[in-house]
C-alpha positions as CSV (number, residue, x, y, z in Angstrom):
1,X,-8.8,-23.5,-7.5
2,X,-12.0,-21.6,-8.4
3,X,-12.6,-18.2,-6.3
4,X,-15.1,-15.5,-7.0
5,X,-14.8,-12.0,-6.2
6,X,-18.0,-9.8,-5.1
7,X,-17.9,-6.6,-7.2
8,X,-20.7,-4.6,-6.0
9,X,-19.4,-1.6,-7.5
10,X,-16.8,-0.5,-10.1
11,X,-14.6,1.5,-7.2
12,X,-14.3,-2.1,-5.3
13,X,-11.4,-2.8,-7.9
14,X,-9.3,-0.6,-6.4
15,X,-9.6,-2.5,-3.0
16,X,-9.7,-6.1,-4.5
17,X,-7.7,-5.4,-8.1
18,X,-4.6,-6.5,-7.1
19,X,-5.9,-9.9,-5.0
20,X,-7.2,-10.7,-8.0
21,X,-4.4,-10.0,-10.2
22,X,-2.3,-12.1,-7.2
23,X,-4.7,-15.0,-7.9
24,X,-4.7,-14.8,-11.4
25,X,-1.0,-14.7,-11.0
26,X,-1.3,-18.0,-9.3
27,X,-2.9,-20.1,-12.2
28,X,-6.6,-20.1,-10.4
29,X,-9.9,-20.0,-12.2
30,X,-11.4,-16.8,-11.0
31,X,-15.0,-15.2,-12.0
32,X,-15.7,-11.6,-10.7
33,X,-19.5,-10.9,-9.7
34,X,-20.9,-7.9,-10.5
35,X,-24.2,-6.4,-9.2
36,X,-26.5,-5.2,-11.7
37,X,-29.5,-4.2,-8.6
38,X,-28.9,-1.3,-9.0
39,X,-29.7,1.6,-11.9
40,X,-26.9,1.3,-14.7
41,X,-27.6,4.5,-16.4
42,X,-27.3,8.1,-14.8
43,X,-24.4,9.7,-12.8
44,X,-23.9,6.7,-11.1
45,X,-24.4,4.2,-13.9
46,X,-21.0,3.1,-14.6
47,X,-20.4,1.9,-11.0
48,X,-22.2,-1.2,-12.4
49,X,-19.7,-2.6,-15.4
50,X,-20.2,-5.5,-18.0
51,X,-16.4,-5.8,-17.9
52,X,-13.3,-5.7,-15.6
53,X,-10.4,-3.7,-15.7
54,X,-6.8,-4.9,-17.4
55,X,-5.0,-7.1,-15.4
56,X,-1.4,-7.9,-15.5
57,X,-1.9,-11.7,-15.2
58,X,-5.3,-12.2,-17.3
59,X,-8.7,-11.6,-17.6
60,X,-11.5,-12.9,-15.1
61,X,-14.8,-14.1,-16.3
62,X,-17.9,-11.8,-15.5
63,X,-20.9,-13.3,-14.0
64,X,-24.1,-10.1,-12.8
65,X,-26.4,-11.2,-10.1
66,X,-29.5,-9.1,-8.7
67,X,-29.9,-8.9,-5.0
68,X,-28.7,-11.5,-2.1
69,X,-30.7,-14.2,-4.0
70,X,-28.7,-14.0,-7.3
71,X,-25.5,-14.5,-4.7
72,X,-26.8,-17.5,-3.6
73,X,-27.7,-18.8,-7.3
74,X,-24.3,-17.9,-8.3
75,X,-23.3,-19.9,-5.5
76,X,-24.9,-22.8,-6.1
77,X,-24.9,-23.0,-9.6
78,X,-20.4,-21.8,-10.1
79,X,-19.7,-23.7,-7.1
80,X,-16.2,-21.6,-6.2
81,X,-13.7,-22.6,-3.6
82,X,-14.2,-19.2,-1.8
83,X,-16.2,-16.3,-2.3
84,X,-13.7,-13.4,-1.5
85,X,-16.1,-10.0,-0.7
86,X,-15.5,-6.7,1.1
87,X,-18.1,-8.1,4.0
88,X,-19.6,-10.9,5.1
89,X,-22.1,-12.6,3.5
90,X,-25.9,-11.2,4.2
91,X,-28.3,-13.6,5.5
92,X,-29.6,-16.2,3.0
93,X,-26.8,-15.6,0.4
94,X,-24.1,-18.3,1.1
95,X,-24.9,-21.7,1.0
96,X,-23.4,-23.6,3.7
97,X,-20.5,-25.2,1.8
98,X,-19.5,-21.9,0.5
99,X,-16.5,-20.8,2.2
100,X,-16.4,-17.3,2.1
101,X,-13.6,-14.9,2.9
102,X,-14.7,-11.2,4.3
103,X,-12.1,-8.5,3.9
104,X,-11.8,-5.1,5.5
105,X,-9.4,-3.5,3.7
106,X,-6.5,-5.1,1.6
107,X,-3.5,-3.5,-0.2
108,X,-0.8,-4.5,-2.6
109,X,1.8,-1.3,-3.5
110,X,5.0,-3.4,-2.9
111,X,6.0,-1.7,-6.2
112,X,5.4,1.5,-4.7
113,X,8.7,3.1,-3.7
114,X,9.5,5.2,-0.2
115,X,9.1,8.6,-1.0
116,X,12.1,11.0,-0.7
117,X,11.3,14.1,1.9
118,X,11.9,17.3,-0.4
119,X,12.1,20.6,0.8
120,X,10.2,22.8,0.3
121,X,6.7,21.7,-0.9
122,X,6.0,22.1,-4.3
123,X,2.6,19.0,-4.7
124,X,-0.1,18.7,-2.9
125,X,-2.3,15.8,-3.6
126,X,-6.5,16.3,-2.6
127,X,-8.1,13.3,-2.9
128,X,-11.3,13.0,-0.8
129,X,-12.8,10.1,-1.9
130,X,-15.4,9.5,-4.3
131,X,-19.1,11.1,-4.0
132,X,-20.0,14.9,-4.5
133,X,-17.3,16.9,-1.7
134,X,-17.3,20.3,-3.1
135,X,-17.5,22.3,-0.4
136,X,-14.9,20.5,1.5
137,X,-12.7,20.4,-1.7
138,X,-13.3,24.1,-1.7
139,X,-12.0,24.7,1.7
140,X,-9.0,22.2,1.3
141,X,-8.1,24.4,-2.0
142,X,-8.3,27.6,0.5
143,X,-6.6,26.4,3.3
144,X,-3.5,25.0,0.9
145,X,-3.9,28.8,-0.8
146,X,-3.3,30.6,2.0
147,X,-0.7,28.3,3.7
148,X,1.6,27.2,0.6
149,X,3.7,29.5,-2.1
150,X,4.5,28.1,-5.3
151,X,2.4,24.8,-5.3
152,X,0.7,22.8,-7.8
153,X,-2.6,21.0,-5.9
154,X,-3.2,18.2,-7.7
155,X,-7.0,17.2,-7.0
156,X,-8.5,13.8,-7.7
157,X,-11.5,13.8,-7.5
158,X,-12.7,9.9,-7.8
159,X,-14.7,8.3,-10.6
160,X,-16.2,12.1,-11.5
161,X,-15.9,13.5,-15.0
162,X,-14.4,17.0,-15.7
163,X,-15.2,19.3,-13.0
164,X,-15.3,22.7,-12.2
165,X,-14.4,23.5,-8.6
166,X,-15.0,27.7,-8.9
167,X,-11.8,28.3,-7.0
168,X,-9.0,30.4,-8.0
169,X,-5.5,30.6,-6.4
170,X,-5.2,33.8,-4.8
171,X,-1.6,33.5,-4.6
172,X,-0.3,34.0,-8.5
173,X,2.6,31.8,-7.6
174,X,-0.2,28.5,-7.1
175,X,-2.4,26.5,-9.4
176,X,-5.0,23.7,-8.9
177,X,-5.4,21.0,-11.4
178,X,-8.3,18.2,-11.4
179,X,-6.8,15.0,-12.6
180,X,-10.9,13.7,-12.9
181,X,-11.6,9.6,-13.9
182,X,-8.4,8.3,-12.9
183,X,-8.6,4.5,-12.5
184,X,-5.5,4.7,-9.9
185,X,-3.1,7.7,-7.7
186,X,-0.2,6.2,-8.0
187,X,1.4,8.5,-10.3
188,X,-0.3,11.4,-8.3
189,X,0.8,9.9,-5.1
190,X,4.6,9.2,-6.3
191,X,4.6,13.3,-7.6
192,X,3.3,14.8,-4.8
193,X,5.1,16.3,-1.4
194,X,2.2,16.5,0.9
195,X,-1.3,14.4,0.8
196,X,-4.8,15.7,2.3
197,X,-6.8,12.3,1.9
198,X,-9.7,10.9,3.2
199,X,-9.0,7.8,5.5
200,X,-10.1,5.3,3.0
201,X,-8.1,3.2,1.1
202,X,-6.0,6.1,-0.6
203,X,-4.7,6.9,3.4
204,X,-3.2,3.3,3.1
205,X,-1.6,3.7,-0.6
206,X,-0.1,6.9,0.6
207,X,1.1,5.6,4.5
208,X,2.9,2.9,2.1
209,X,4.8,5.2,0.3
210,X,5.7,7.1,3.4
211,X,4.0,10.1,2.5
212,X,3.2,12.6,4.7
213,X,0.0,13.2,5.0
214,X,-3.0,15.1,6.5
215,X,-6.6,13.1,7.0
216,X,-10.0,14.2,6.9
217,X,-13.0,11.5,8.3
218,X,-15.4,11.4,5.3
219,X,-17.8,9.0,6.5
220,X,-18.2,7.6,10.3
221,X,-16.4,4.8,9.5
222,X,-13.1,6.0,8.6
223,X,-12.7,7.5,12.0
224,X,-11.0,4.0,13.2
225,X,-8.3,4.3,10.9
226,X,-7.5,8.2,11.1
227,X,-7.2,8.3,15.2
228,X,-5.1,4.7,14.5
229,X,-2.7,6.4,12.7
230,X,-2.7,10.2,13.7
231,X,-2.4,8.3,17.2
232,X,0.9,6.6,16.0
233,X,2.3,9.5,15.4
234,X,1.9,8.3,11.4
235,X,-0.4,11.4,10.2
236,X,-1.9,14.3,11.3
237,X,-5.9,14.9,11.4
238,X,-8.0,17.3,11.1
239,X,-11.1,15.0,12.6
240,X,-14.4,15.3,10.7
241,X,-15.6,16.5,7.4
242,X,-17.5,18.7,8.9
243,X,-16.9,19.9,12.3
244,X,-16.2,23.5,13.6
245,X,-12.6,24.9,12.6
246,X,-11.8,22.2,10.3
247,X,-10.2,25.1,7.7
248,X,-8.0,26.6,10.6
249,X,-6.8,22.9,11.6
250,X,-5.7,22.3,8.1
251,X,-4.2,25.4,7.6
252,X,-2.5,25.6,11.2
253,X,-1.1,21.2,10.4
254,X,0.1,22.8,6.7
255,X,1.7,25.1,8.2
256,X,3.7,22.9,10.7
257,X,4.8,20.2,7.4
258,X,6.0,24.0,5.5
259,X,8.6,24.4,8.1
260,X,9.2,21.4,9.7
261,X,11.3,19.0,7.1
262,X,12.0,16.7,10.2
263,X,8.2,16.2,10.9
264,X,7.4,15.1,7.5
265,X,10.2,12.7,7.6
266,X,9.3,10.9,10.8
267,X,5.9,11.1,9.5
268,X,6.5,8.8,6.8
269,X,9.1,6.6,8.4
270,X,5.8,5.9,10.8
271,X,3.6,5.7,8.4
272,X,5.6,3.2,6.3
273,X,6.5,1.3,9.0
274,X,2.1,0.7,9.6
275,X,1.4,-0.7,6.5
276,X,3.7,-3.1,4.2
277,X,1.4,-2.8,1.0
278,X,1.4,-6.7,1.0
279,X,-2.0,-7.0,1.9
280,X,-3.4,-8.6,-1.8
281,X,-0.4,-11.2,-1.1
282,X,-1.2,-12.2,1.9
283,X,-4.9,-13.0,1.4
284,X,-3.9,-15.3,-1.6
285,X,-1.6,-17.3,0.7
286,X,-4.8,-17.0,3.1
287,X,-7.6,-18.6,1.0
288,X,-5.0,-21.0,0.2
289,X,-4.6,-22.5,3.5
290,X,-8.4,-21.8,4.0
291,X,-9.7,-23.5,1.1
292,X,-6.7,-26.5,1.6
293,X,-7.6,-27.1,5.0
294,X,-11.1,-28.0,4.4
295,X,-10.7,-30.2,1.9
């Protein structure tokens, strides 16, 4: 079976790495797309890659395409089975016999233990997505300062080179350290006590691993996924990025995980109980039945 992957950016690995590793696991032929529409040089340049990153079970072939046009040539030209993208496909860029298989989110982290509740908090993982978030770093570093004794805050700070936050601890006792260019979290996320994440994708590694976990809305459309879970009783949120108070509502939920051993365990047994980190597996079973059924 022949399957393409849309790569339309470097970070879209992290989502669709391990489906493709799953399929490549599986013996199939499988190309990744990447585009090169956009400007490869600059701070943003190497969001647009010649080459994939290592896989476990091979290495896909790399075709580039420019714009919804070069999708459709790709299309026509590589004939795939599927087409397997983070949307659905824009108007004029799937052929009618292309089947194509639109994803939301998907996650494989099966390998990914349960994390044991210790007491008291000694990590604190910030990761807040990729993009330029100082400010809101800033105030996560403050609000983790003046809640938590004797932490290490271990900051990720996305696809970013070295960084220079200007904050310093003003308890002696705490220390921040920016892990910066880390292709994945999960030794970060394995280390660490307490999470203050986004609710992108990393809000799904770390509700996998039962880590408790406090969520900030990024972008408008993470807002879904942070009231799903904080209404589950599976994290706690502090809403939007930037709305009024969102310092004190950080500092007041740290707080509450410091003393509360009990929360931060029922936390995570909710959390873990959401999301079964066999996403990437079940899409390959997925475009299996998909692609078999329509032949």
């Amino acid at each position: 079976m022949r399957v393409a992957f849309l790569i339309e950016r470097r970070n879209l690995y992290r989502l669709l790495g391990p489906v493709v590793d799953r399929a490549l696991e599986r013996g199939w032929e499988i190309e990744c797309w990447h585009d090169w529409g956009q400007p490869r040089t600059g701070p943003k340049g190497s969001e647009f890659p010649a080459t994939t990153p290592d896989f476990r079970h091979g290495r896909p072939a790399v075709r580039t395409f420019v714009g919804a046009d070069g999708v459709a040539a790709l299309c026509a030209g590589a004939r795939p089975d599927a087409v397997i993208a983070l949307r659905q496909p824009a108007a004029g860029e799937k052929p009618m016999a292309t089947r194509w298989f639109g994803l939301q989110y998907t996650l494989d982290v099966a390998e990914l233990p349960e994390q044991a509740i210790r007491d008291p908090i000694r990590r604190v993982l910030v990761s807040l997505g990729g993009g330029c978030h100082d400010a809101a770093l800033r105030t996560v570093l403050a609000a983790v300062d003046a809640t938590l004794d004797c932490v290490t805050i271990d900051v990720a700070p996305g696809a970013r080179g070295a960084m220079d936050l200007g904050f310093v601890p003003r308890r002696p006792a705490n220390r921040a350290v920016v892990h910066a260019g880390l292709p994945e979290l999960r030794g970060l996320i394995l280390d660490s006590d307490v999470a203050i994440t986004g609710a992108g994708m990393t809000l799904y590694e770390l509700a996998a691993t039962g880590t408790p976990t406090v969520t900030i809305t990024m972008v408008g459309n993470q807002a879904a996924s942070a009231a799903a879970l904080s209404g589950a009783g599976a994290a706690l949120s502090v809403g939007i990025v930037d709305g009024a108070g969102r310092g004190t509502a950080l500092e007041s939920h740290l707080g509450r995980l410091a003393r509360d051993v009990a929360l931060r365990a029922e936390l995570g047994r909710r959390a873990r109980s959401r999301i079964d980190g066999r996403g990437a597996v079940r899409v390959a079973q997925e475009t299996e039945r998909m692609v078999g059924s329509a032949r």
